[in-house]
LUMDOLUM-948452 format. One record per residue: residue in three letters; z, x, y of N, C-alpha, C in turn. Coordinates in pm, whole numbers, padded with zeros to 5 digits, always signed. Layout:
alaZXYZXYZXY...
//
This chain:
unk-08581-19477+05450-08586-19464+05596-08727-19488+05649unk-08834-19454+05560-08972-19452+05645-08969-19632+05649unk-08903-19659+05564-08964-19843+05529-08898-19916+05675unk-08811-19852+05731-08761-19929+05854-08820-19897+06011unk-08898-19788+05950-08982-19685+06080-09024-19834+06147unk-09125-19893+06090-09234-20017+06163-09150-20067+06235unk-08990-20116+06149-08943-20257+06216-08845-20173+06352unk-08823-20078+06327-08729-19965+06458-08862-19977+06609unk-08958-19948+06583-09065-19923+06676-09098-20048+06726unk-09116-20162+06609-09182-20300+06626-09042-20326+06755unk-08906-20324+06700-08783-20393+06835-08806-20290+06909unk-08868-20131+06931-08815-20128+07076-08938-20145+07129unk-09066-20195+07121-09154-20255+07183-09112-20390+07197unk-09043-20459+07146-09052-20616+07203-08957-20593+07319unk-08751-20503+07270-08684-20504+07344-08749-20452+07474unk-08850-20378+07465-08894-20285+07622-08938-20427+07683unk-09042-20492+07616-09089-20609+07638-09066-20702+07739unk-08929-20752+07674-08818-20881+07665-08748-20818+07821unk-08746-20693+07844-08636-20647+07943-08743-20628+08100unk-08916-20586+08042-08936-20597+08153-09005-20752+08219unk-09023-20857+08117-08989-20982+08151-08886-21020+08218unk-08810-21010+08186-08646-21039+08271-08636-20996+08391unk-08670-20875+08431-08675-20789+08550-08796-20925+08609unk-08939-20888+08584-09023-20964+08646-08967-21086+08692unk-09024-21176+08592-09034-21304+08605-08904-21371+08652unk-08946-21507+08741-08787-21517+08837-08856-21658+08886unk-08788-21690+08775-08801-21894+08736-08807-21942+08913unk-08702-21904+08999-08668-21965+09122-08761-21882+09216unk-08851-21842+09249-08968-21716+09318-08951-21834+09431unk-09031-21967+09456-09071-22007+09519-08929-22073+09573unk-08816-22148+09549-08726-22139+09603-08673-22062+09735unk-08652-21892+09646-08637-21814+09753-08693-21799+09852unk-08828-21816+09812-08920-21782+09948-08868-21881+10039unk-08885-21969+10040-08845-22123+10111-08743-22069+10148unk-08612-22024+10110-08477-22015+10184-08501-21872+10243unk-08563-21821+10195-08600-21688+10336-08696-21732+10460unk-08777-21817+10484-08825-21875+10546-08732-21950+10617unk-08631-22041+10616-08533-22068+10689-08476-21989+10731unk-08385-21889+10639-08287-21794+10699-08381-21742+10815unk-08487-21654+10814-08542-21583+10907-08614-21615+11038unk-08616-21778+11011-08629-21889+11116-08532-21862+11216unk-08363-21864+11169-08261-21888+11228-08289-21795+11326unk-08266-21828+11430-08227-21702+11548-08369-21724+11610unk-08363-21715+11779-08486-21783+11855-08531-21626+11923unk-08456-21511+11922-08502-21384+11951-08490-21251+11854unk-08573-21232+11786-08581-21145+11680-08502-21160+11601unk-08476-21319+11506-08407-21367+11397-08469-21299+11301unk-08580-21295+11267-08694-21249+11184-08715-21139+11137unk-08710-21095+11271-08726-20907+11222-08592-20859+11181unk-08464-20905+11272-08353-20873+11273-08263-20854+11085unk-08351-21011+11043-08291-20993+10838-08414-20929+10815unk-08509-20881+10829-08559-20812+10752-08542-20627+10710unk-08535-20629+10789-08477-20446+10853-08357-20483+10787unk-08276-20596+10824-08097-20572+10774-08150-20536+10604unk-08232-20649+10553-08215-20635+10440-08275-20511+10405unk-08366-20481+10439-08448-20341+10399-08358-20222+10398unk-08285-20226+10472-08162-20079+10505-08058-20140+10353unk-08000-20260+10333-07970-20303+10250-08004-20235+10099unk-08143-20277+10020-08199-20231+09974-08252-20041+09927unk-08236-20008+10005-08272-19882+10052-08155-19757+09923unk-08236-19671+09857-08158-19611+09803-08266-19466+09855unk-08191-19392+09890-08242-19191+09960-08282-19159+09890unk-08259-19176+09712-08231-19084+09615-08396-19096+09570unk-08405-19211+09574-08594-19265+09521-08665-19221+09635unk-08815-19173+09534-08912-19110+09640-08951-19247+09686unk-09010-19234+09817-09090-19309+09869-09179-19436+09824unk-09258-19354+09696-09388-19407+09653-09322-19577+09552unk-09196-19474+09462-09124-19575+09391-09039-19711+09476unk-09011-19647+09585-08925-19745+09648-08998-19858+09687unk-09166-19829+09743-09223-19937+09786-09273-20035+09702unk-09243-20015+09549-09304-20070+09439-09221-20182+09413unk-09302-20306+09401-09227-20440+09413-09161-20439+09282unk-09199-20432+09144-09086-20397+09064-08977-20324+09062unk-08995-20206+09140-08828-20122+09167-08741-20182+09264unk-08824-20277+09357-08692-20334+09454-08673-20442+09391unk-08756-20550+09302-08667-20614+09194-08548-20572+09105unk-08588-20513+09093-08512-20411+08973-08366-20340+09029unk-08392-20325+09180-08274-20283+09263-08176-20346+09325unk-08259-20498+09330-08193-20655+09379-08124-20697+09267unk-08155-20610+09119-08035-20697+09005-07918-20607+09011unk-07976-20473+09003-07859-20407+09019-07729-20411+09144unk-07822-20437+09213-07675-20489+09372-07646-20599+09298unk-07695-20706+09258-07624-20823+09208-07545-20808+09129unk-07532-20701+09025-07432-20669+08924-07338-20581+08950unk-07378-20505+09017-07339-20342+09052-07340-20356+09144unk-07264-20392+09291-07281-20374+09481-07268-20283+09476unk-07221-20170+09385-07194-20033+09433-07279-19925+09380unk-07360-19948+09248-07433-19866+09215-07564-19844+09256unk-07626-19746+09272-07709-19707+09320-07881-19733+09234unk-07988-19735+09246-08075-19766+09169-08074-19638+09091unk-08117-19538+09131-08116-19366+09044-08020-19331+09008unk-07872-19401+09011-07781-19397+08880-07820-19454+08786unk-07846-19581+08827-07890-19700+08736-08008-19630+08613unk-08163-19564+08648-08248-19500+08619-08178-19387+08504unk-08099-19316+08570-08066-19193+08516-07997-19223+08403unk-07908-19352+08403-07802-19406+08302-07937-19416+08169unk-08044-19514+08212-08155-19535+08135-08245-19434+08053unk-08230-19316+08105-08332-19194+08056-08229-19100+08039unk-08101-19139+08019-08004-19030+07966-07987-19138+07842unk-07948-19235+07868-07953-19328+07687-08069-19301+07606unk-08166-19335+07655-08316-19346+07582-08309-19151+07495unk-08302-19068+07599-08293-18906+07549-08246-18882+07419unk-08084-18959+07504-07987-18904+07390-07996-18968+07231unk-08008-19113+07279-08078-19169+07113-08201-19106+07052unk-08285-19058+07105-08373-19003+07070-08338-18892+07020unk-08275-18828+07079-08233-18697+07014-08133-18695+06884unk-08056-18769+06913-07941-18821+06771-08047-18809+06662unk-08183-18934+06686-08225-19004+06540-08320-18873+06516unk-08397-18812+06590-08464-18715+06598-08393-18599+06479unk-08265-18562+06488-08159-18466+06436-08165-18495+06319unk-08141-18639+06293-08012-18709+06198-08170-18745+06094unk-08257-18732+06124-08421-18785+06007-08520-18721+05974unk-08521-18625+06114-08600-18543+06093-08760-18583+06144unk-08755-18688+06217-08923-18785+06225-08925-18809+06366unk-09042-18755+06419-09081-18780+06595-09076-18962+06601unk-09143-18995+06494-09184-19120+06535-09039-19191+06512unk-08944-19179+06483-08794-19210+06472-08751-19195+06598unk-08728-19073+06640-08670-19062+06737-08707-19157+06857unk-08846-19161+06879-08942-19219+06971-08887-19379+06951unk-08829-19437+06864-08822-19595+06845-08643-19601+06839unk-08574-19535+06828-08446-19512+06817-08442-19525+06980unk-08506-19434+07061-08506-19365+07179-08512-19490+07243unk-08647-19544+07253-08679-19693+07299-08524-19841+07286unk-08543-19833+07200-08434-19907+07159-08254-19889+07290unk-08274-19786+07285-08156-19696+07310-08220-19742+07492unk-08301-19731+07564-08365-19744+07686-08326-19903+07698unk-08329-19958+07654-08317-20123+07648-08218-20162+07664unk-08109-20063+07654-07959-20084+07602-07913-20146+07757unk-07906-20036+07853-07873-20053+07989-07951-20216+08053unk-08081-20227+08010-08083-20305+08098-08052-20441+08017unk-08028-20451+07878-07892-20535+07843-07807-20566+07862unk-07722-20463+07935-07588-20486+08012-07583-20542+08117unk-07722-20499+08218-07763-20501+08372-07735-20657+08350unk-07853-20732+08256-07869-20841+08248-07767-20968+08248unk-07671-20900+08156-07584-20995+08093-07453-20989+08225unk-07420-20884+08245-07331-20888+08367-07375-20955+08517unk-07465-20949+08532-07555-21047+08640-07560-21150+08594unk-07599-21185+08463-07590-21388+08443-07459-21418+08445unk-07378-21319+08425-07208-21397+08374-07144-21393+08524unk-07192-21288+08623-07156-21259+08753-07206-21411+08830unk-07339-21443+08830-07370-21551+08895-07295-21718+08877unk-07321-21714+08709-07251-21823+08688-07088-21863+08680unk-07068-21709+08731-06871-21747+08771-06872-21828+08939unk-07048-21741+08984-06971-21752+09128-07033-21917+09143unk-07139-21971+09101-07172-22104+09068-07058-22218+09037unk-06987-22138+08977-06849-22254+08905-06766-22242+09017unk-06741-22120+09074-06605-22120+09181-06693-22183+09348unk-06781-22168+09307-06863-22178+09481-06773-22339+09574unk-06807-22452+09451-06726-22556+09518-06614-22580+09578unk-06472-22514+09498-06343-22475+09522-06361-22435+09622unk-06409-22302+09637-06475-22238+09798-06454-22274+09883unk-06617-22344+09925-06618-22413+10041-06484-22526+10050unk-06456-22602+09990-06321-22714+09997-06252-22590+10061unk-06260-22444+10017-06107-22421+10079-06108-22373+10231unk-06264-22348+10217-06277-22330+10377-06309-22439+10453unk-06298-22524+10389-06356-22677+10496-06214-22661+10548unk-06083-22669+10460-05942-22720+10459-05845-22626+10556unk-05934-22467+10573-05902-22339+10639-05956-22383+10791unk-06091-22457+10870-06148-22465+10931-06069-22613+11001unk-06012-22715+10899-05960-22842+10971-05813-22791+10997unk-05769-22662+10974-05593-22615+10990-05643-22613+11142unk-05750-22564+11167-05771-22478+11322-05789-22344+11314unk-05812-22286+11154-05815-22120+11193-06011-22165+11233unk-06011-22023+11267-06169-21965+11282-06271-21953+11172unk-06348-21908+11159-06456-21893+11064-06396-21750+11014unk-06403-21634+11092-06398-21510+11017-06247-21510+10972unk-06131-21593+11019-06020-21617+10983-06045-21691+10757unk-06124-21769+10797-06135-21854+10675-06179-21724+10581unk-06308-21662+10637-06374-21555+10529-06254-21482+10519unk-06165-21396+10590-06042-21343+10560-05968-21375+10417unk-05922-21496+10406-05828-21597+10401-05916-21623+10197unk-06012-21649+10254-06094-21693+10117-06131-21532+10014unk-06136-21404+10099-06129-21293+10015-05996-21234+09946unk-05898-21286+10014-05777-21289+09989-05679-21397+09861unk-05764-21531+09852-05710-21587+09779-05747-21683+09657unk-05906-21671+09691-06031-21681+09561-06009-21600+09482unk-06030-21642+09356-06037-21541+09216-06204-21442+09222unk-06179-21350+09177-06301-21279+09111-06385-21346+09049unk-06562-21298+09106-06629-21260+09155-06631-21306+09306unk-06609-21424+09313-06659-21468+09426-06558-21401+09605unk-06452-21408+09556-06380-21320+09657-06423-21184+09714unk-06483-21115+09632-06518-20975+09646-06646-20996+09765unk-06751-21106+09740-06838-21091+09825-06792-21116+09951unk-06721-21238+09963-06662-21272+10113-06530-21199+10183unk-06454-21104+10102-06411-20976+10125-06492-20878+10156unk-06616-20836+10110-06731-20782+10197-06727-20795+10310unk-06794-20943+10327-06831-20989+10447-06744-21006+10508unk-06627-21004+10544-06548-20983+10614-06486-20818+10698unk-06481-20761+10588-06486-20600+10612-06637-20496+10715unk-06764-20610+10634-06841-20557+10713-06855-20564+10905unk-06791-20761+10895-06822-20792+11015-06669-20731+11123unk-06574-20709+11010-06471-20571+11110-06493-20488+11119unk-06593-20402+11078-06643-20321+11097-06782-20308+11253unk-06784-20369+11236-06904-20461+11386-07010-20483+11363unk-07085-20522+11221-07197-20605+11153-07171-20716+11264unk-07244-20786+11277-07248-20959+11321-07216-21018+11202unk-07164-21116+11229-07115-21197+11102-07237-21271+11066unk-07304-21301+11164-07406-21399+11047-07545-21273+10956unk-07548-21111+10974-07609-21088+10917-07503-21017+10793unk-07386-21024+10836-07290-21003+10686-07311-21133+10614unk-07335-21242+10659-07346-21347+10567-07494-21316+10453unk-07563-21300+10566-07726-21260+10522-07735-21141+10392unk-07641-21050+10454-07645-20965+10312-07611-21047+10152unk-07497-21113+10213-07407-21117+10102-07520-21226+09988unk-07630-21271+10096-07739-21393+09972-07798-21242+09899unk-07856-21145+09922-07881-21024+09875-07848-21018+09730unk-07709-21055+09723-07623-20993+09592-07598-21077+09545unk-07583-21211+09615-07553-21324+09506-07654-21425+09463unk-07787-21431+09529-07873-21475+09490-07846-21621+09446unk-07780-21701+09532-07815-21865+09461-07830-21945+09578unk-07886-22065+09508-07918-22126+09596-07861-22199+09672unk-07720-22251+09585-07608-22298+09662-07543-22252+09753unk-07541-22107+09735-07475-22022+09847-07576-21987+09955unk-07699-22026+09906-07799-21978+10036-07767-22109+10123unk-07754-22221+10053-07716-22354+10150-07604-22378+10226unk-07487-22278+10172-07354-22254+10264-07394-22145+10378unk-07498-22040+10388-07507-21966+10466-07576-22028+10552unk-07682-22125+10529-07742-22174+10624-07692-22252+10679unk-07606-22322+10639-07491-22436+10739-07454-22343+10787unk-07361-22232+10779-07315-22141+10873-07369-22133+10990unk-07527-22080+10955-07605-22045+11061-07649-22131+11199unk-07699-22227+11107-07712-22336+11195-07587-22406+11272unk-07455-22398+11236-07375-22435+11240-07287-22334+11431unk-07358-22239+11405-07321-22168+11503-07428-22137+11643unk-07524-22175+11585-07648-22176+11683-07685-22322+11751unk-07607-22444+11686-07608-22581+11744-07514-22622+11757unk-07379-22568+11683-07270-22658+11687-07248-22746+11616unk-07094-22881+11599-07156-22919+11498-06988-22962+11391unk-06936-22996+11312-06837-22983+11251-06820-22914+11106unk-06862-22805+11110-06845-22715+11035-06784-22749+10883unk-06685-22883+10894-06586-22903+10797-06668-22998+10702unk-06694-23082+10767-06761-23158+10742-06891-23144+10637unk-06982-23073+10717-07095-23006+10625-07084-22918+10464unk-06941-22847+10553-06898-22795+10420-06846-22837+10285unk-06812-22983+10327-06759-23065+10210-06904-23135+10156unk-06973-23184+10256-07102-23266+10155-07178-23139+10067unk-07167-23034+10133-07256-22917+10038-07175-22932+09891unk-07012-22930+09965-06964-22892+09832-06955-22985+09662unk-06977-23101+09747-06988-23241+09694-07112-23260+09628unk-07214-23185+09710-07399-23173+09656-07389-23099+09530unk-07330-22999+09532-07308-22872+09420-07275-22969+09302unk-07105-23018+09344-07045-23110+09208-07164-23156+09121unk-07229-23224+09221-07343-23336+09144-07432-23275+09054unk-07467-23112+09122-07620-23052+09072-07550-23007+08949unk-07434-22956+08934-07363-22855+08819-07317-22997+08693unk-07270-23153+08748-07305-23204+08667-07428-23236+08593unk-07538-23279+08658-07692-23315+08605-07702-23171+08530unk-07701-23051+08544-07739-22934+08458-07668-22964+08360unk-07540-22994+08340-07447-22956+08183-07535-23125+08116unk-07552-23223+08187-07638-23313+08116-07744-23251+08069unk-07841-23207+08148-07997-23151+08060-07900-23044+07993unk-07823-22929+07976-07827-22894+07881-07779-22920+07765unk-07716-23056+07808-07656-23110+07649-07793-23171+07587unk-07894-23248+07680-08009-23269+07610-08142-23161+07518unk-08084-23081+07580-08219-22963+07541-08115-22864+07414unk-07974-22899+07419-07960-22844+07297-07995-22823+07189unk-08048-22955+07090-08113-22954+06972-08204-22858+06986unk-08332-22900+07063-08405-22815+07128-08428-22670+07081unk-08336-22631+07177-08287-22447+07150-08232-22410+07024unk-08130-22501+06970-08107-22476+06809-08212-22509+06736unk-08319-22547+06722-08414-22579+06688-08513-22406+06657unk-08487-22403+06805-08595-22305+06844-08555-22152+06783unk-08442-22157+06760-08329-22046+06708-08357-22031+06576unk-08337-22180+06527-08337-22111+06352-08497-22120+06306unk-08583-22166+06395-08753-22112+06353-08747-21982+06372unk-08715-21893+06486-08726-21772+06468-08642-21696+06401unk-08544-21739+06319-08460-21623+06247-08532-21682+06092unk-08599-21776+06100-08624-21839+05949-08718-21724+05903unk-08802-21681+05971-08888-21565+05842-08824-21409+05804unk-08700-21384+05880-08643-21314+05887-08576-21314+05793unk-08511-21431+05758-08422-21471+05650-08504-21463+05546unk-08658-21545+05495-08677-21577+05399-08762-21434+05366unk-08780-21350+05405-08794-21235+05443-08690-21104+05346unk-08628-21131+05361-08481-21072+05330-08430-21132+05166unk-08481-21268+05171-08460-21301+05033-08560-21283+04927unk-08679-21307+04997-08801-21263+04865-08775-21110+04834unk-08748-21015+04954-08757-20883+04910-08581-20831+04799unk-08508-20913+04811-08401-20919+04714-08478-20969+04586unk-08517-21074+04610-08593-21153+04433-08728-21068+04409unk-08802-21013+04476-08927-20949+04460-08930-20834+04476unk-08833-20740+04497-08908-20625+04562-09033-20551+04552unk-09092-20549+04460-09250-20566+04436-09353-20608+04566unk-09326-20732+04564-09389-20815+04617-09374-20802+04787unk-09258-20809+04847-09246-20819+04947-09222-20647+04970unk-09206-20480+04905-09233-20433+04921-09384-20396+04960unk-09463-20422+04967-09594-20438+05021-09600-20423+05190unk-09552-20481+05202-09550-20500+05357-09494-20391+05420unk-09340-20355+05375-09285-20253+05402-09319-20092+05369unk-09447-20082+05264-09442-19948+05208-09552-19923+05243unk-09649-19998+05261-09791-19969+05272-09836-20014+05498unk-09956-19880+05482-09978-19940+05628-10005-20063+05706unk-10080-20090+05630-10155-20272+05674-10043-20329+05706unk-09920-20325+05598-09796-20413+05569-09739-20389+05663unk-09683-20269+05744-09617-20214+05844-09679-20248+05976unk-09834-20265+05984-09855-20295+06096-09821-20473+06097unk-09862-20528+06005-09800-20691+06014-09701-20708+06049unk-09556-20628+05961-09402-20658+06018-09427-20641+06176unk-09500-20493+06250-09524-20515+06398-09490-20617+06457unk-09654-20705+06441-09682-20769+06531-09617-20893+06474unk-09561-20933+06325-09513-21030+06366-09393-21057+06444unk-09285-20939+06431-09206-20876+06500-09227-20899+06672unk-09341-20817+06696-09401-20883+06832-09372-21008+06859unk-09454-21076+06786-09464-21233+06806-09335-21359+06787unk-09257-21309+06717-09131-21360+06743-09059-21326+06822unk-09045-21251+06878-09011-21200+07036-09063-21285+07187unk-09196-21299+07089-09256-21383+07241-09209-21527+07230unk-09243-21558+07089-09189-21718+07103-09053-21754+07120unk-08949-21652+07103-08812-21660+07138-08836-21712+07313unk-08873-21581+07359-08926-21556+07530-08980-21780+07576unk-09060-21777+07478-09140-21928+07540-09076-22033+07459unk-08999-22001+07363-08875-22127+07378-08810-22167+07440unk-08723-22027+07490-08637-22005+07566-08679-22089+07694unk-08796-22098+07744-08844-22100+07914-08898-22268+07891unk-08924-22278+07750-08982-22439+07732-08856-22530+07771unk-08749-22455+07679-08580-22569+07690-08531-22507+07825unk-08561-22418+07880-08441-22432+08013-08509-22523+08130unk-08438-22597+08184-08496-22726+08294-08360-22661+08399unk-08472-22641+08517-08451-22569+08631-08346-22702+08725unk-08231-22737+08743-08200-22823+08815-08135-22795+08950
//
């Protein structure tokens, strides 16, 4: 058990790592800005202030003090969770995190008998949640990416019958598949409720975060503040999308090798790793039994973590 101490501590420093990369860093930063800069354009008397407050009340969880809430990592961090979770709260979210991290800690703590166990068990165990956060937000986005086109076609086709706009959002929460129904079932509920519809639209970029859908909201917008054929626009967007979602499955059929490439360099010392200490244990016990050795597994541990991280970001091409 002590021989696995290094490599338990070494993953939950990379996993802590790897998770608060993910949170941070946000390939599309400058994108958004640009489409918040339009959106908040829209509107010639307090368009501006009007989404910002929306979104800020948006955002807004009671439960967090003050100091945390104004911290640009926690409202990142609160913008994934609405994206995954519309309903969960950030200090559920938190609490889910430091009740995992505890309780693993306490298990390995029991079950070994070693602080420094528990402490890397614990870690490990902290990482867990925002594993899930993660993975349910990429699989959430890229459903609503695939269905977004269907979409709009069905509201171009809802809009040339002669119904209305909030008729179509109706109509489209009602008969779109999951994920994407749920948001424009929102937005529909909110704006019966007596939201304005174009800042129920505004929320709904909040949670779904793309850029395609920021380009259907802004035809909306504009669409109602100039006029205009609504149907129309909605089909070339939807037609723009086709094109962009083909060119991506091209680069990623190109950057495949690539990433398999990049995959089996980092599992290769792992492996050959695993086999000297079967043919040697002598030899490759060293590393594992002694300190020097334990701090190496660390950082190389570390360091394959990072180059996973800058493979990963070398092969993905932003389209």
């Amino acid at each position: 058990m002590t021989a696995l101490l290094p490599i338990i501590i070494a993953a939950a420093v990379g996993l802590l790592v790897w998770g608060l990369i993910a949170v941070v860093v946000n390939p599309e930063r400058a994108q958004k800005r640009h489409l918040s800069k339009r959106l908040s354009a829209e509107g010639r008397s307090g368009g501006a202030s009007a989404l910002k407050q929306h979104i800020s009340l948006t955002l807004e969880d009671p439960a967090l003090p003050a100091v945390l809430a104004k911290m640009v990592l926690v409202r990142k961090l609160q913008r994934h969770v609405i994206q995954a979770y519309p309903d969960l709260a950030l200090s559920r979210f938190l609490l889910f995190v430091v009740g995992a991290g505890t309780v693993g800690g306490l298990i390995a703590g029991g079950a070994t008998g070693s602080m420094l166990m528990a402490f890397g068990i614990g870690g490990v165990m902290t990482y867990v949640p925002f594993f899930v956060l993660n993975s349910k937000r990429a699989k959430k986005q890229r459903l609503i990416a695939e269905q977004l086109p269907e979409a709009l076609d069905f509201l171009s086709r809802v809009l040339r019958a002669g119904h209305s706009l909030t008729t179509g959002l109706q109509m489209m929460g009602e008969e779109l598949p999951e994920p994407l129904c749920m948001e424009f079932r929102r937005c529909y509920d909110q704006h019966s409720l007596g939201m304005p519809l174009e800042d129920a639209l505004k929320d709904a970029i909040t949670r779904v975060e793309s850029t395609d859908f920021a380009f259907f909201v802004t035809a909306v917008l504009i669409q109602r503040s100039t006029g205009g054929d609504l149907s129309e626009v909605l089909g070339n967007i939807s037609n723009m999308i086709r094109g962009r979602v083909r060119l991506q499955s091209h680069v990623k059929s190109k950057t495949a090798e690539g990433r398999f490439t990049g995959y089996i360099l980092v599992a290769f010392p792992a492996v050959m790793f695993v086999i000297s200490f079967y043919m040697s244990p002598e030899h490759a016990g060293k590393l594992m039994y002694t300190w020097p050795g334990q701090k190496m597994l660390m950082l190389a541990f570390s360091m394959q973590v990072l180059g996973l991280w800058s493979i990963k970001k070398i092969t993905t091409v932003r389209v």
